[in-house]
C-alpha positions as CSV (number, residue, x, y, z in Angstrom):
1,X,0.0,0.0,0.0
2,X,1.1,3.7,-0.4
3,X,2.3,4.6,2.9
4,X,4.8,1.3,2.9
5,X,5.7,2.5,-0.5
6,X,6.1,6.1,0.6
7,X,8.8,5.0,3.2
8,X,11.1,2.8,0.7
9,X,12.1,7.0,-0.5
10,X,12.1,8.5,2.9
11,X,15.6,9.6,3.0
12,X,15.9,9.9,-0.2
13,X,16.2,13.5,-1.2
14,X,17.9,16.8,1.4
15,X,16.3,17.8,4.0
16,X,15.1,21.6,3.8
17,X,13.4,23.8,6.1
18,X,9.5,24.0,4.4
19,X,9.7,27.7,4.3
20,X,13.2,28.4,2.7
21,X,11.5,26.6,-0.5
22,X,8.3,28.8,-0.3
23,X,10.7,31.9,0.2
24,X,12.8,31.1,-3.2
25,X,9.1,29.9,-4.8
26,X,7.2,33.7,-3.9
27,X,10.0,35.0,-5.8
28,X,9.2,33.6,-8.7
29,X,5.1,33.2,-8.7
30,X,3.6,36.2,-7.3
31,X,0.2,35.8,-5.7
32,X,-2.1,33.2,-6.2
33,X,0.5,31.0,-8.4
34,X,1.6,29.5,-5.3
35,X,-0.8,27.3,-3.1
36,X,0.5,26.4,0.1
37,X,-2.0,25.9,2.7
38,X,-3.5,22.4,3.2
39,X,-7.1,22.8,2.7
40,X,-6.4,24.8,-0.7
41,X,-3.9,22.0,-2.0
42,X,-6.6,19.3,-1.2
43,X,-7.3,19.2,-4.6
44,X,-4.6,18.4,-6.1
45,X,-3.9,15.4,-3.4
46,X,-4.9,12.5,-5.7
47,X,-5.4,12.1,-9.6
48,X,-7.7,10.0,-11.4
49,X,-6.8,7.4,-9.3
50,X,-8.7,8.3,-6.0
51,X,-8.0,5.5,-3.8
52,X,-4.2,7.0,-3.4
53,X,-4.0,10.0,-1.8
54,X,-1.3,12.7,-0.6
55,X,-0.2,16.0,0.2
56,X,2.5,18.0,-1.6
57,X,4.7,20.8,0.4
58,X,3.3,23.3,-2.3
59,X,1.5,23.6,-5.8
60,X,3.4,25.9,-8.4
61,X,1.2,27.1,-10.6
62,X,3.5,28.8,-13.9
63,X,1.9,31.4,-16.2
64,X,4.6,30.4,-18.7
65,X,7.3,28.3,-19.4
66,X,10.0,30.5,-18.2
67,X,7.9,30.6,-14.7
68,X,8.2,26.5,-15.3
69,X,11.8,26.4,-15.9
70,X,12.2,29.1,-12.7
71,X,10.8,26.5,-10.7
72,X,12.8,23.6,-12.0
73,X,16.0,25.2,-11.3
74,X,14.9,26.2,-7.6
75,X,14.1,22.4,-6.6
76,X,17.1,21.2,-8.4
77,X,19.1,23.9,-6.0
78,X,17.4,22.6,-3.2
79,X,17.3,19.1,-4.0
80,X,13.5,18.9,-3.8
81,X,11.2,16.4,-5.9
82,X,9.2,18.0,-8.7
83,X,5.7,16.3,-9.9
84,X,4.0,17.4,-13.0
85,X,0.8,17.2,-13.2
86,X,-2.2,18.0,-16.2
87,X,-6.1,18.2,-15.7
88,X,-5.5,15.7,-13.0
89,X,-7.9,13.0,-14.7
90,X,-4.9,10.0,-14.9
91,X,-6.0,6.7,-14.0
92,X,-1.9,5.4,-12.9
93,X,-1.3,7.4,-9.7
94,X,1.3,9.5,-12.2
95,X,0.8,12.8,-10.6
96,X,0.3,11.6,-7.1
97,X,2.2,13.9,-5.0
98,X,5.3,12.9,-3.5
99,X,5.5,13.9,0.5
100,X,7.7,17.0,0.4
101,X,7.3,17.8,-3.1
102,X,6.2,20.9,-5.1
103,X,3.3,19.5,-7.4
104,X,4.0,21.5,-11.2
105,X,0.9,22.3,-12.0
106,X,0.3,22.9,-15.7
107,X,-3.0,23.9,-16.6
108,X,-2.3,28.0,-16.6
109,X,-0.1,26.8,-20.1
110,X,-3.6,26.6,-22.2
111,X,-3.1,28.5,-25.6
112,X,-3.4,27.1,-28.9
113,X,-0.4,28.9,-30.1
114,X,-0.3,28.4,-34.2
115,X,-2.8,26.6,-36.2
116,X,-1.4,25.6,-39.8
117,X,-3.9,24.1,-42.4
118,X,-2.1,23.5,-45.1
119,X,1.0,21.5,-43.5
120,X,-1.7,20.5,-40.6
121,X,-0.1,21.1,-37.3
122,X,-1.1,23.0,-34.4
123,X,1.3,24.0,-31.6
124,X,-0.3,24.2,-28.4
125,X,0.6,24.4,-24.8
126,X,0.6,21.2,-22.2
127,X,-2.4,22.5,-21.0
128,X,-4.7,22.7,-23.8
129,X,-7.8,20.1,-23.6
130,X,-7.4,17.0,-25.8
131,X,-10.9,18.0,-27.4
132,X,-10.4,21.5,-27.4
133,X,-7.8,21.0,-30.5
134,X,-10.2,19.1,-32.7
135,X,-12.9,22.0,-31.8
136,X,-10.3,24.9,-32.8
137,X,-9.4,22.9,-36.1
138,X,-12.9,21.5,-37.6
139,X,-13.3,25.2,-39.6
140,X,-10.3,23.8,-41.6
141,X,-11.7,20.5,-41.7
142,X,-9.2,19.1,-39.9
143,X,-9.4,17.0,-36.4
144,X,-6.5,15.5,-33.6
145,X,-7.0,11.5,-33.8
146,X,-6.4,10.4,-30.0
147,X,-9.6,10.9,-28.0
148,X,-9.5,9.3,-24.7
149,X,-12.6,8.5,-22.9
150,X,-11.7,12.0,-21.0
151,X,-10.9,13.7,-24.0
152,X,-13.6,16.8,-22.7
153,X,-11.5,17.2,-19.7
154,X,-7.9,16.1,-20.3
155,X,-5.2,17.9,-21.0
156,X,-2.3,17.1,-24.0
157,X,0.7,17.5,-21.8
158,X,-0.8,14.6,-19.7
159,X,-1.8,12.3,-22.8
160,X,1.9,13.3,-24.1
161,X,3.0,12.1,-20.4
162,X,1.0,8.8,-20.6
163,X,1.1,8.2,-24.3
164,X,-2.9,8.0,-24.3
165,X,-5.0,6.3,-26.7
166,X,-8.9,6.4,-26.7
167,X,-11.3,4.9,-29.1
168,X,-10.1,5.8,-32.4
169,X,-6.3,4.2,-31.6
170,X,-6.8,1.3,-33.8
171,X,-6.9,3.0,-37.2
172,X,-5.0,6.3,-36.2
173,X,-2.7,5.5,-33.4
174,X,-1.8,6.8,-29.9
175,X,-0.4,10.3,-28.7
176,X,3.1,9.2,-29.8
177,X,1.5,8.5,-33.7
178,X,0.5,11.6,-33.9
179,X,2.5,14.5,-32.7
180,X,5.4,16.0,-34.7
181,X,7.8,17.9,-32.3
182,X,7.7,18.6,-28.0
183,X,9.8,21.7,-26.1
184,X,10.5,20.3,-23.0
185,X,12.6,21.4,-19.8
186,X,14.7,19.3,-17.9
187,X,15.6,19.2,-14.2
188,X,18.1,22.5,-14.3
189,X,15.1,24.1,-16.3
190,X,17.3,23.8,-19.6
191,X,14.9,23.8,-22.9
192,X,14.6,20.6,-25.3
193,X,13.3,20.5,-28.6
194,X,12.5,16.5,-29.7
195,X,11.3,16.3,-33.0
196,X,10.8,18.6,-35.9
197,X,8.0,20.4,-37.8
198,X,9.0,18.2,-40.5
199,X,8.0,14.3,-40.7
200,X,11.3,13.2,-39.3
201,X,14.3,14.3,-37.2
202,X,18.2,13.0,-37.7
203,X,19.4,11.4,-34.3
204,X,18.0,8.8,-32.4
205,X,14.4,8.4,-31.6
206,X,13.7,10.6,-28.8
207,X,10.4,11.3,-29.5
208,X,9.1,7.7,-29.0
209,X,11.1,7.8,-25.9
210,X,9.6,11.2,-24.3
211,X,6.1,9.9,-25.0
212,X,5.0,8.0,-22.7
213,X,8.1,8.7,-20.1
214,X,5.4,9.7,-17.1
215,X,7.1,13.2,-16.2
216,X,10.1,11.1,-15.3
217,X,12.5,12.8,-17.8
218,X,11.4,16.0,-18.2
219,X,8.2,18.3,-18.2
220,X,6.8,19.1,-22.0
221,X,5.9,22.7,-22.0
222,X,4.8,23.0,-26.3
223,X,3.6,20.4,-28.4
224,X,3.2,20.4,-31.9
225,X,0.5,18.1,-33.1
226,X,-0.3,16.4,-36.2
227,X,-4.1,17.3,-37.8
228,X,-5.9,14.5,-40.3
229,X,-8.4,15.5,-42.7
230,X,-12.0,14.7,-41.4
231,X,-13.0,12.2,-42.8
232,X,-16.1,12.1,-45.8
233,X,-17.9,9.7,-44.0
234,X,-18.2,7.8,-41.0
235,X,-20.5,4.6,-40.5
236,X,-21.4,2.5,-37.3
237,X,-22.4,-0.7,-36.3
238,X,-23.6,-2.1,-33.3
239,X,-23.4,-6.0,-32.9
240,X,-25.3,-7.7,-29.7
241,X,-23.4,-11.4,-28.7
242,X,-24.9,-14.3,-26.5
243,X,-22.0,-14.4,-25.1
244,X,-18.9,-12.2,-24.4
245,X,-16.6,-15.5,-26.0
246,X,-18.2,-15.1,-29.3
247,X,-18.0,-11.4,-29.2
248,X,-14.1,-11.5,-28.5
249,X,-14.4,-14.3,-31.8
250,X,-15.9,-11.8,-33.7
251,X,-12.9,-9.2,-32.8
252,X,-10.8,-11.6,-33.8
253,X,-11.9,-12.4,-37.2
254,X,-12.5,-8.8,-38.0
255,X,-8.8,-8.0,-37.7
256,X,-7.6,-11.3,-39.6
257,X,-9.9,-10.6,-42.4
258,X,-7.6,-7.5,-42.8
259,X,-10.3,-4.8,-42.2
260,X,-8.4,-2.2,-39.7
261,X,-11.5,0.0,-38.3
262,X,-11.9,3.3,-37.0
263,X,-13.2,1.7,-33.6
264,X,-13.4,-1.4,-32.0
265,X,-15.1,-1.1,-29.2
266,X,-16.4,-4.3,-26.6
267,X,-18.7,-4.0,-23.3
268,X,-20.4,-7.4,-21.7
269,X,-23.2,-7.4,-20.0
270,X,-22.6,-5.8,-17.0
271,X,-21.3,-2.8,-18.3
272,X,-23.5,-2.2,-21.2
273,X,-26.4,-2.4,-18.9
274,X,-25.0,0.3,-16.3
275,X,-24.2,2.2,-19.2
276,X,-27.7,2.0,-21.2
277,X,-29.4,2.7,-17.8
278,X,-27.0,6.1,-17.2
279,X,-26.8,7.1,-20.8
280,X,-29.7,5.9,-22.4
281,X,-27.6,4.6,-26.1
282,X,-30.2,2.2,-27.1
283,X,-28.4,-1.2,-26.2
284,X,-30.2,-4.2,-25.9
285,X,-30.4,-5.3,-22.6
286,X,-30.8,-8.8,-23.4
287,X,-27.4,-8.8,-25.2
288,X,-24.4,-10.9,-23.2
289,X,-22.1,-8.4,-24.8
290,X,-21.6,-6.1,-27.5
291,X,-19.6,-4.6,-30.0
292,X,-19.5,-0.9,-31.8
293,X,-17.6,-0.9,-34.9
294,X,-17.1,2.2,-36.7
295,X,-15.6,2.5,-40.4
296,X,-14.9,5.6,-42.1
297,X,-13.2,6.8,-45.3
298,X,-14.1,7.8,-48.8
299,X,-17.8,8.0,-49.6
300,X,-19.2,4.5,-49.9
301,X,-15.8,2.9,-48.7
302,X,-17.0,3.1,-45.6
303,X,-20.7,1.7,-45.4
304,X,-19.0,-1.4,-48.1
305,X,-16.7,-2.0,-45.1
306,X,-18.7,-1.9,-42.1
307,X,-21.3,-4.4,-44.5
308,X,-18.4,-6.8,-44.4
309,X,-17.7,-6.4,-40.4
310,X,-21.3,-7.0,-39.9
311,X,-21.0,-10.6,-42.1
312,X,-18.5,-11.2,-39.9
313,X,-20.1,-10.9,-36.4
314,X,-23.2,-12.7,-38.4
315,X,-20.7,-15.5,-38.8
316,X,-19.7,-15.5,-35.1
317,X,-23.3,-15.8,-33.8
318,X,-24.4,-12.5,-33.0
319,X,-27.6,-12.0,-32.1
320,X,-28.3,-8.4,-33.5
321,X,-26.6,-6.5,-35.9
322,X,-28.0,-2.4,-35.9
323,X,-26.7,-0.2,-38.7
324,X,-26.5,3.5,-37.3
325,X,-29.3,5.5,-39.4
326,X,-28.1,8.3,-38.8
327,X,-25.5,10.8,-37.2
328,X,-27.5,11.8,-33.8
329,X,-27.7,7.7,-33.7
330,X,-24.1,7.2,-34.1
331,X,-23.3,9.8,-31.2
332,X,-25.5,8.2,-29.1
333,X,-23.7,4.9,-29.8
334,X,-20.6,6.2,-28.7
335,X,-22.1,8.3,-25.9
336,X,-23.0,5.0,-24.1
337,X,-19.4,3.9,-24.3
338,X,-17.8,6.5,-23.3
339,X,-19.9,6.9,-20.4
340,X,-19.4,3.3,-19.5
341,X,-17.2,4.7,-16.7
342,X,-19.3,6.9,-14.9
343,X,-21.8,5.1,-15.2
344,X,-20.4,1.9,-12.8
345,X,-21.4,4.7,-9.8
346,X,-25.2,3.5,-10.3
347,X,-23.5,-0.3,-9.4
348,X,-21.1,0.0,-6.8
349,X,-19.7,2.8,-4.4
350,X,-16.3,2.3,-5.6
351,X,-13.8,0.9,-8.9
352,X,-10.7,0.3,-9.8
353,X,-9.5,0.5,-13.7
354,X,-6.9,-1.2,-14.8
355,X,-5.7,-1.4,-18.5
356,X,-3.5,-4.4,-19.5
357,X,-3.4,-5.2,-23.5
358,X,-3.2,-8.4,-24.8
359,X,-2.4,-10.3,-28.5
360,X,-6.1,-10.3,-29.8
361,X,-6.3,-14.1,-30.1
362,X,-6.1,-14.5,-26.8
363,X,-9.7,-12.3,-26.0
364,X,-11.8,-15.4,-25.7
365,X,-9.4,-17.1,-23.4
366,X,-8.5,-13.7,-21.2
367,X,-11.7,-12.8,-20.5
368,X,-12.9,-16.3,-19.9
369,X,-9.7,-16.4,-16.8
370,X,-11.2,-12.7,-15.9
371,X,-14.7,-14.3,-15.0
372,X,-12.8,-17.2,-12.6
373,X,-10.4,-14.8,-11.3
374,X,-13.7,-12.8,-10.4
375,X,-14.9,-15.0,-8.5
376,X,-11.8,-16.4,-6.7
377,X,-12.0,-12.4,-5.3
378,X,-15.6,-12.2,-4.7
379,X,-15.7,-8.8,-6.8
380,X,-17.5,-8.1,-9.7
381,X,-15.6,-7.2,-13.1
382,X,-17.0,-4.6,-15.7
383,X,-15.3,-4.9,-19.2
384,X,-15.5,-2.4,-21.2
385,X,-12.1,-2.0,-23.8
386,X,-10.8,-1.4,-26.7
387,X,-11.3,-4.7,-28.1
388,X,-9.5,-3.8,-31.6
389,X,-6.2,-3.3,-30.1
390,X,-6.4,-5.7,-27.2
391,X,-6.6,-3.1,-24.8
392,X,-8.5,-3.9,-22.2
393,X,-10.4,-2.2,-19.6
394,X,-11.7,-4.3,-16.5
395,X,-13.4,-2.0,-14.0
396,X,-13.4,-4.2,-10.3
397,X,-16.5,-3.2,-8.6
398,X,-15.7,-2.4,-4.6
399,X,-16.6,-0.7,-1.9
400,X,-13.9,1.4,-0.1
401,X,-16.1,1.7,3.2
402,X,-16.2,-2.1,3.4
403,X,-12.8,-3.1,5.3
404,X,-10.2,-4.9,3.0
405,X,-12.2,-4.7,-0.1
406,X,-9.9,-2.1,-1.6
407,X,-7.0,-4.5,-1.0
408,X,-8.8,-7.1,-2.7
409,X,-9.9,-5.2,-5.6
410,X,-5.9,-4.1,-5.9
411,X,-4.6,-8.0,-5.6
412,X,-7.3,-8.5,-8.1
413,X,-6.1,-6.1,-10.7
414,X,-2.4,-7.4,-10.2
415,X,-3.7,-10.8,-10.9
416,X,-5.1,-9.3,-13.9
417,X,-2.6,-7.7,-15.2
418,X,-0.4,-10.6,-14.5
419,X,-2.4,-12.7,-16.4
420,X,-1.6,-10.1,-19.6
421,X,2.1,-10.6,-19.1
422,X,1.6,-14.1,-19.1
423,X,-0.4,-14.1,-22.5
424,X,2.3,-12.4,-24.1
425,X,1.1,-8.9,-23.4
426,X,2.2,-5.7,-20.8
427,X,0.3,-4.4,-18.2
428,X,-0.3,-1.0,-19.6
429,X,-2.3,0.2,-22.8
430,X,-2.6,3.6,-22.5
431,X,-3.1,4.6,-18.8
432,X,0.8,4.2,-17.7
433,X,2.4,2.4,-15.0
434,X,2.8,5.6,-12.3
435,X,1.9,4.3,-8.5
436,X,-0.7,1.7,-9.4
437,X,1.3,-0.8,-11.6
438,X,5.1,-0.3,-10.5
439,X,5.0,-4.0,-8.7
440,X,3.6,-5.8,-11.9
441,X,6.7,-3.8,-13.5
442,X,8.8,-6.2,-11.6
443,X,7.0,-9.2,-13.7
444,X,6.8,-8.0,-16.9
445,X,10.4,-7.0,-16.9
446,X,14.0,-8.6,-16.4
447,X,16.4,-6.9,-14.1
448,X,18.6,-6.1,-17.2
449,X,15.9,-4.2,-18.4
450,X,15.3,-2.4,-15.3
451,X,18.7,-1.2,-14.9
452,X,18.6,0.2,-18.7
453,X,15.4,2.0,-17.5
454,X,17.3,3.2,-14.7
455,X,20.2,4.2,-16.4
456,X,17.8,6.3,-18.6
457,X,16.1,8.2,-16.0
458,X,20.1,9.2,-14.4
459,X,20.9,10.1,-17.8
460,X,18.3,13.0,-17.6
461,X,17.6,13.6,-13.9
462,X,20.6,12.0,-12.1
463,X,19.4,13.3,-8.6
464,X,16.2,11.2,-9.3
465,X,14.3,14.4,-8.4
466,X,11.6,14.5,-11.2
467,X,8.4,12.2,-10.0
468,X,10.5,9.6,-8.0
469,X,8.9,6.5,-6.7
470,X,6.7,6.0,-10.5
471,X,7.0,3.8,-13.2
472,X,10.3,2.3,-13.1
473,X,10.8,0.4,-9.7
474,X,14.2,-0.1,-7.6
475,X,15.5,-3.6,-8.0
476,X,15.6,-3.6,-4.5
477,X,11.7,-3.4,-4.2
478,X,11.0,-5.8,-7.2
479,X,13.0,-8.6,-5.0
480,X,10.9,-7.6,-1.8
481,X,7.5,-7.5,-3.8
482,X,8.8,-11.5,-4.7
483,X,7.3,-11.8,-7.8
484,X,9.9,-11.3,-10.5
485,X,10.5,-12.1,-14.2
486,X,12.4,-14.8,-14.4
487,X,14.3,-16.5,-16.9
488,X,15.0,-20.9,-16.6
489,X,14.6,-21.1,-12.7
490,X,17.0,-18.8,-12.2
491,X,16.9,-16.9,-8.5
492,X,15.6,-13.3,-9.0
493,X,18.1,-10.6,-8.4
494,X,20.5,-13.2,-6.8
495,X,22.6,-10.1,-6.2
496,X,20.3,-8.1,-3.8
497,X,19.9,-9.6,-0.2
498,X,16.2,-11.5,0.9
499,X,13.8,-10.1,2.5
């Protein structure tokens, strides 16, 4: 749990009298840019992820990036930990405060700064919302592919930190597909530029390896995003299953048929039913699962494809198969889904989403073991994914008043996503590892390939000062968690001592 977690770092950083840093911070944010009182930082105590919770020492909040790289240099002085953090609407723990830390918080950075039609960029600031791009670009008839299931609320810079997806992924790729070029600062507030306006940049790959890198590198301040041309038209499907094993089938055949749709979206039955009853989408209730599959292209490319998709899912036994008439009917479609989460407050006091991708042959199989493992924890599981892409989306059911039911819903979801590894898949999609998956990091990964992690992080923060204790674990804690990869029998980190 976090406060064990929490005192694995206690030592780690100087010690420093609480008011020295908010002396050197005044100088630098006048006013209200600096939150330092408990009650007004309770906010920003917890992100997405609700069930982890913890106070900073104070929340910076630039007007700019120079502000932002002011800050950076102060903690770097004073050897204090740095968090970054968006809209706050992460599902990892990645900008759960560190005790002690000043929490960056980006949200004041919200300008779309240049809009280009013609090469189709726009360069905006971290804290523009995701949908807010699209919106500012549709007069050019242009839109920004990745829309998470927050896309109303969340923020680039955190979507850049996480490498976020959404519902569209399959066709048009994550946050890291679809961005051109990132201005960055590092810990001693120095600037980056990764990428170019142009499609490519001489050197080696940074890009890929910013994306994605959970604030533990550095803290994006600009982003230069790729546009796509809206498409002419846009068709969906909705497909009810008897069951959820020949829905997953159907997902399967879909993508080996060589059709690669806009969406490919799953829910079983308990999730489509929460959602139908919060979002009224038209679902059937009766269904054991469903599918929304949306095509788009040329005009008439589309409908031709989505008749094909719907053959399919025929083929694999579903029950009904519902051809959007209209537009108002395809936004409802995709209203229910993205409402899924939400809605699961009607059903239980409490969840926990986790997002562990797997090969797409193994859907049937996975979800099957989900079900058991379900009730070997006596909690129910919502599954609601990206079914296309093998992302997947269980939502454990819990209540955090009931005592030890958060702990079960948490040994659950490493089960879960343990399971993924074991299928040949990683235990995150799109969410990121932050606080929530760092032991399962320990399975997934050998302790060669932790230490290259390691060495990566030093290579750009070599005090360890920029969100410490997230993603990458200490090989120290992977042999005290006991559950390592391992290669031939072989005794985990034989070099570390036992616990």
């Amino acid at each position: 749990m976090l406060d064990r977690f929490e005192a694995k770092l206690d030592g780690a950083f100087g010690l420093l009298d609480r008011e020295t840093l908010l002396a050197r911070l005044r100088a630098v944010l006048p006013g209200e840019r600096l939150i330092a009182t408990t009650e007004a930082m309770r906010p920003y105590e917890s992100d997405g992820l609700a069930a982890y919770r913890s106070l900073p020492a104070a929340v910076a909040l630039p007007a700019d990036a120079g502000e932002a790289a002011a800050v950076l240099q102060i903690c770097r002085e004073l050897r204090v930990p740095v968090v970054a953090r968006g809209a706050g609407t992460g599902l990892s723990g990645g900008a759960l405060p560190f005790p002690g830390s000043v929490l960056l918080a980006l949200g004041k950075l919200n300008r779309i700064l240049e809009i280009d039609p013609v090469a189709r960029f726009a360069r905006v600031q971290p804290g523009v919302r995701n949908l807010a791009i699209s919106e500012a670009v549709k007069p050019y008839g242009l839109f920004y592919a990745p829309d998470p299931s927050s896309q109303l609320a969340c923020s680039i810079g955190g979507n850049v930190a996480e490498n976020a997806g959404g519902v569209h992924c399959l066709k048009y790729g994550l946050t890291v597909h679809n961005i051109l070029k990132l201005e960055a600062l590092t810990i001693d507030g120095e600037r980056l530029t990764i990428g170019s306006d142009a499609l490519d940049a001489p050197g080696f790959d940074l890009m890929a390896l910013m994306t994605g890198s959970e604030g533990l590198l550095a803290v994006v301040t600009e982003i230069t995003v790729r546009l796509l041309p809206l498409p002419a038209d846009i068709q969906a499907l909705l497909v009810a299953f008897p069951d959820a094993g020949c829905a997953a089938q159907a997902v399967a055949d879909i993508i080996a048929a060589g059709i690669t749709p806009a969406g490919l979206e799953m829910m079983d039955e308990l999730a489509l039913t929460a959602a139908e009853q919060f979002a009224h989408a038209g679902y059937p209730l009766d269904a054991k699962a469903i599918l929304i599959c949306e095509c788009d292209g040329a005009a008439g490319d589309a409908e031709a494809e989505l008749a094909h998709v719907a053959e399919i899912c025929r083929a694999a036994g579903a029950s009904e198969v519902r051809h959007a008439r209209d537009e108002a009917e395809r936004t409802r479609l995709w209203a229910g889904r993205k409402g899924a989460f939400p809605a699961m407050g009607r059903i239980a006091p409490d969840y926990y989403c986790i997002d562990g991708t797997i090969p797409r042959r193994q859907l049937p199989q996975v979800l099957a073991k989900i079900a058991e493992l379900s009730q070997e924890y006596c909690l129910a599981v919502a599954n609601v994914f990206h079914a296309g892409d093998g992302n997947l989306h269980p939502l454990i059911l819990y209540d955090a008043a009931a005592p030890g039911e958060l702990d079960r819903a948490e040994a659950l979801g490493g089960a879960i996503l343990e399971l993924c590894v074991a299928v040949g898949g990683t235990i995150t999609g799109e969410h990121g590892v932050g606080r929530e998956k760092i032991n399962q990091m320990c399975v997934q990964f050998t302790t060669a390939e932790l230490e290259a992690f390691a060495a990566i992080k030093a290579a750009f923060d070599p005090q360890g000062l920029l969100n410490p204790g997230k993603a990458v674990p200490t090989l120290a804690r992977c042999a005290e968690f006991g559950a390592m990869h391992v290669h031939a029998g072989q005794t985990p980190h034989s070099e570390l001592p036992r616990f």
